[in-house]
C-alpha positions, 0 to 999 in steps of 0.5 A, a space after each residue: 583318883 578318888 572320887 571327891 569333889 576337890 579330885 574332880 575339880 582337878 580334872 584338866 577338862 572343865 566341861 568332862 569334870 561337870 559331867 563326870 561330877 553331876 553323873 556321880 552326884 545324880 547316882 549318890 556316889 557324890 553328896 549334892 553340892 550346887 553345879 554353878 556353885 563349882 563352876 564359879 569356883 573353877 574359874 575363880 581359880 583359872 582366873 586368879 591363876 591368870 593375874 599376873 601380880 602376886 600381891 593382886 592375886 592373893 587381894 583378889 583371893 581374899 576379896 572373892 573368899 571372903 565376901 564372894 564365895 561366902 554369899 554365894 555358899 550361904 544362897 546356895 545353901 537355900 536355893 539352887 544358885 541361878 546363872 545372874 547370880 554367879 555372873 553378877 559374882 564374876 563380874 564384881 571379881 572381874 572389876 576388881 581385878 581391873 580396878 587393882 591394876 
């Protein structure tokens, strides 16, 4: 497996996945990326995963790419993102998908 954040963020277990990326981040193995940042992304995709209909799964796609994830990249790029950020996030894309259906 090569140590990227894409590779680790593949890893079935979210929980070992976090661990095992801030331990490589910490070491310098791994350049810094923002830990909430990544886990947004992880369940973004779980999530997206999940919706049933193909035409509301990729809406749901393009609304959290391209205004979602690119407001929560350009915070993180300033600070470390806190947790109501990435909450206010999920729930916005969380009404979204029910609004779609």
């Amino acid at each position: 497996m090569p140590l990227t954040h894409d590779a680790i963020q593949a890893l079935p277990n979210w929980r070992t996945a976090a661990y095992l990326r801030d331990l490589l981040m910490s070491s310098g193995v791994l350049p810094h990326l923002d830990r909430r940042l990544l886990l947004f992304e992880r369940w973004l995709a779980q999530w997206i995963s999940t919706t049933a209909d193909t035409e509301h799964a990729r809406t749901l796609q393009h609304f959290a790419t391209w205004h979602q994830l690119r407001k929560l990249r350009a915070k993180a790029a300033r600070s470390p993102l806190g947790t109501s950020t990435t909450q206010e996030s999920r729930q916005q894309i969380t009404q979204t998908g029910a609004f779609l259906v």
